[in-house]
Each structure stands twice: as C-alpha cells, then as structure tokens.
N, C-alpha and C positions, 0 to 999 in steps of 0.2 A: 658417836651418836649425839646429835643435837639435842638442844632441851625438847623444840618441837617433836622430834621425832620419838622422842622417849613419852610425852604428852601423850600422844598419838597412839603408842603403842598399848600405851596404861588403858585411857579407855578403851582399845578393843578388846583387852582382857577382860577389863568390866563386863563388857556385853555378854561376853562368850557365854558363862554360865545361862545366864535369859534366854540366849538366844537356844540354849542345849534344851532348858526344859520346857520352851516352847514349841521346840522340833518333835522334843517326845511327846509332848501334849496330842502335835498333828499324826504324829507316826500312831500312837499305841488307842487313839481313839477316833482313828479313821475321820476326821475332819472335813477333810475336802472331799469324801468323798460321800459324805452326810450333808454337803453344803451343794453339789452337785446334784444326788435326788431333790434337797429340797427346793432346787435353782427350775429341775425339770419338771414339777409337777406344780410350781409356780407360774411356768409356764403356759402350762396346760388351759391350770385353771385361770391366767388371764383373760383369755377370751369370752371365758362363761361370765368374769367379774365386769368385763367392757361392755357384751349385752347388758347386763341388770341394769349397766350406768344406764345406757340408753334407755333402756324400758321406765326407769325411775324419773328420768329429765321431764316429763309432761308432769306426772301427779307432783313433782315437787315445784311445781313452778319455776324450773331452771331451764328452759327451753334455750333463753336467750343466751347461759353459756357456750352452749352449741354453736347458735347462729351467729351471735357475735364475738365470742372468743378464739373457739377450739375450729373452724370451719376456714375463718379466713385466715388464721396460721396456717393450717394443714395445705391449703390452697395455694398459698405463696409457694410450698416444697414441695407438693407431690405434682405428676406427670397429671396433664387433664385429665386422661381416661379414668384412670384410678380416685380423681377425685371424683368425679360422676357419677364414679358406681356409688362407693364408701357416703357422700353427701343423702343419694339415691335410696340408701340403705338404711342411714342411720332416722332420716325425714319420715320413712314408710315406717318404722320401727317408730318412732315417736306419734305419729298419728295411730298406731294400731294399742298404743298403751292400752292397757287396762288389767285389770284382778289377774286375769289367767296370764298373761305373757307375764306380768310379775312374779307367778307362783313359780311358773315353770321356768326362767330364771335364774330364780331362789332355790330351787331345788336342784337344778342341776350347779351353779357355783359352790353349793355346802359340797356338792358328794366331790367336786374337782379339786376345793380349797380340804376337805378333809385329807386328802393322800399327801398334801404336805405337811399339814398337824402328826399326822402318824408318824411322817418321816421325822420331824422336830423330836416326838416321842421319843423313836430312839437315839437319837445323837443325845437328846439331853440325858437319857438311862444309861449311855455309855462314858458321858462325862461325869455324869455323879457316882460310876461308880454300881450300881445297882438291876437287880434281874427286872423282869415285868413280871407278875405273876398274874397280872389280870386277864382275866375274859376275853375272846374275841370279843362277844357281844358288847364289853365295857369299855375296851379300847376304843371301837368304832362309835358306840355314844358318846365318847369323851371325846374323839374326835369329830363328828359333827356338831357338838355343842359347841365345841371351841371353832370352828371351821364358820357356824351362824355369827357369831363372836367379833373372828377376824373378818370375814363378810362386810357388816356392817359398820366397823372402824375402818376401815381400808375404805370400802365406797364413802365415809361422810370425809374421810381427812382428805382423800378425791376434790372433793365435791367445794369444800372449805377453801382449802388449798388452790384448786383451783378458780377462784374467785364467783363461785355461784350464789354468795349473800353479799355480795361487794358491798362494800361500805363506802360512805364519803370522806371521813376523817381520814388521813396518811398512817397516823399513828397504829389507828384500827384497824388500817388497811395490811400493815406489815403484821401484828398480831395475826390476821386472819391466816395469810399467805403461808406464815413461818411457824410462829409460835403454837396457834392451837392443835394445826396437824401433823408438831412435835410432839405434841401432849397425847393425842389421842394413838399415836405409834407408840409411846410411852407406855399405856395402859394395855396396847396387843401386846407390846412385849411382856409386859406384868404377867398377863392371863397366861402367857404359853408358859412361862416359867414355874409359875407357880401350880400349875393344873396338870399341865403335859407329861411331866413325869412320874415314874411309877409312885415315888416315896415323893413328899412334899418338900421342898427347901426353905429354909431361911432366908426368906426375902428381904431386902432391905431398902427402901423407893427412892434411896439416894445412893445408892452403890455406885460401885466406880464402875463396872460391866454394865446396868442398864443403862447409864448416861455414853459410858463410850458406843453403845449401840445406837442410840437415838442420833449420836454427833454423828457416828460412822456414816449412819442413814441420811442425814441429811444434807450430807460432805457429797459421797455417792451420787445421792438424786439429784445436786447440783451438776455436777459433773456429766452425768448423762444426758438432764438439759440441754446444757452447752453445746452439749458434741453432737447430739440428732440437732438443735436449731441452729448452728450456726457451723458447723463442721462438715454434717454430709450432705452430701448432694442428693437428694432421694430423687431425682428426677432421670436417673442412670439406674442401669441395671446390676451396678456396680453398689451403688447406692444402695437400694434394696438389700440388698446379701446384709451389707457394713450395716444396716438398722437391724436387723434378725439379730448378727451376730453380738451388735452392742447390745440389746437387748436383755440376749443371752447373761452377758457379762454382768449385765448391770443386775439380775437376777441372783447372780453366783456371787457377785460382790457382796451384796447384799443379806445372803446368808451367810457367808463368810465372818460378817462383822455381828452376826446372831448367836453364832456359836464361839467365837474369842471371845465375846461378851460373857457369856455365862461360864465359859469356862476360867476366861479370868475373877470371875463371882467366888469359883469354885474352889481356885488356887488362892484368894485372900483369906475364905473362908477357912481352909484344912491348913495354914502355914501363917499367913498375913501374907504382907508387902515381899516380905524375902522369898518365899516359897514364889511369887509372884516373879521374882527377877532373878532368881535361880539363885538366889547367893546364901541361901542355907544349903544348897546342892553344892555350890564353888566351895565353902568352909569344910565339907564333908570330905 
C-alpha cells in the first residue's frame, strides 16, 4: 500500500463515524420526509405569497419593479402567449389594489404558509426529542402567528432582494441585494426555532446551524437563479416541466438545509463537536 493510499483510506475512516450518526439522525427522525411536506405546502403556499406581492406592488410604490425589472426578464424566456396572459394578469391585479384584495390575500397566505409552520413543528418536536402536548386550538395559533411572521419577512427580503428600493451607491447596492435579505431569513429562521416547538431551545444567534442555514439558503437560491435564467429554456414544453420540477427541488433543498441546521444545533448542543462528527460514537 502507498503512502497515498493509506492517506486516503485514513480519512475515510474518519468520516465513517459522521457519516453513521448523520444517516441515523435522517433514518430515526424522518428527515426527508419532514423536508418533503414542508417542500409541498411551500408550494402550495407560493402562490397565495406571489399574489400578496402583486397586490402590495402599487401601495408600496414598487410598481416599477414589475415594469422594469421582473416583466422584461420574464419576457426575454417565456413563450409570447404566456407572457400576455401573466403581464395581463399581474397589470389588472396591480390596478385593482386596494384594502380588500390585500386582506384577502393576507388571509388566505397565513392559512397556506401556516400548513408549513405546522409541518416545521413537528420535524422540529421530533429532533429535540419531545411530545407536543398542546391544544389544537394552540398549535394552529402558534401557527398562524408564526405563518403572519414568515409572510411578511419572506414578502420584504422579496421585495429588498429583489431590488424595489434600489439604491445608487454599489456598495449599498450589494448590501441591499445580499446582505439584508440574509439578515431577515436569519430572523425567520430564529422565530421558527425558537417558537415552533413544543418545549423552547437554547438558542444561540451565532450558532453554527443557524449560519449553515442562511449560507445553505443562500448557496441554493443562487443556484436556482442560475439554472431558470440561464439554463432552461422555458420557451419549450420541455422547459416548463424542468421550471415545476426545479422548483420543486429548490423547495425541498431548501428545507432540507432547515432541518440539518437545527439538527445540527441539536447534536452540539446534547455532545458538542464530537457528537456532531460522530466520533464520540467511533470511540464507543
């Protein structure tokens, strides 16, 4: 055996342990399949979150994002007819704003963003370890509050993010773009954390779970960028499917790096670092 190969083989024994008690981490607390409902009723509730934007774009004075941002990207890659309608659509929806289409809304994204706070509830009740012994009536309040919560940091890190206070400064400009609507994903994830589950955790606002979540998120969202604007072809029928189905993914990715996150929170907190990389497991 070489030196490299004996290198080589060293570290993959390192891993092994990690990699065992992060296999049982996904096996004995159903992981991906908590990161799945919460992928599917993410989805759901997209749609009711992409009306609100619309409804919101006139009273907020962001019209021009629409018009001159989000309207002639979309227009370079979608097929005409479908841009005719969606333009068609989103134009009559911005002249009809007012009180009521806001309300209504607002009240139907809390009830569609609540069915994924629930679902958060329990993946997080299952990683800490803990029953729920709450109320229906308490869970479903907890979860519409928190559902109002994520609502409205989701539509403004949107809105931010997407450059609807543009700035002139470069400097400002990248703050706007990246940093602040790090910060405000930062604080959804605090709220779910710290609220969602039955018994309260020890939170900590520099943890190594809530920053791997926000990096996760923003590695991800980069990535799904890329691949709808410069990757598919939405102008194909073909196309169409590949955006649903990236979508999808970029969804499931997404809570996937929600629930590592806190689970890795979970395993520094009950062990530290070694519990974390399995090698008080390996020593055993």
């Amino acid at each position: 055996m070489t030196v490299r190969e004996a290198f080589d083989r060293t570290r993959l024994t390192d891993l092994r342990p990690t990699v065992q008690v992060w296999a049982a981490c996904f096996r004995e607390n159903n992981l991906l399949t908590y990161a799945s409902a919460i992928a599917l009723q993410l989805l759901v509730a997209l749609s009711a979150l992409l009306f609100l934007a619309v409804a919101l774009l006139r009273p907020l004075g962001a019209q021009g994002t629409w018009l001159h941002t989000v309207e002639p990207a979309l227009a370079a890659r979608l097929p005409v007819e479908w841009m005719v309608a969606l333009a068609w659509s989103v134009r009559h929806e911005m002249a009809a704003s007012g009180p009521g289409l806001i309300v209504f809304g607002s009240l139907v994204t809390i009830w569609e963003v609540s069915g994924a706070v629930r679902a958060v509830m329990g993946a997080l009740n299952r990683i800490y370890g803990v029953g729920d012994e709450r109320s229906i009536s308490r869970r479903f309040a907890i979860s519409f509050a928190l559902a109002l919560a994520v609502s409205v940091l989701a539509i403004a890190a949107a809105f931010i993010g997407g450059g609807a206070f543009a700035v002139p400064v470069a400097a400002l400009a990248l703050a706007e773009r990246v940093v602040i609507p790090a910060a405000i994903v930062y604080v959804l994830v605090a709220a779910l954390v710290i609220v969602a589950p039955a018994r309260r955790q020890p939170w900590r606002w520099s943890s190594a779970g809530s920053i791997g979540i926000v990096a996760a998120w923003l590695a991800v969202s980069a990535a799904y960028g890329y691949w709808v604007a410069e990757v598919e072809n939405l102008r194909t029928p073909e196309g169409a499917l590949a955006l649903v189905l990236s979508t999808v993914g970029y969804l499931y990715a997404s809570a996937i790096a929600f629930l590592v996150g806190a689970q890795l929170d979970h395993l520094l907190r009950k062990g530290g670092l070694d519990a974390a990389l399995g090698h008080d497991r390996g020593r055993r």
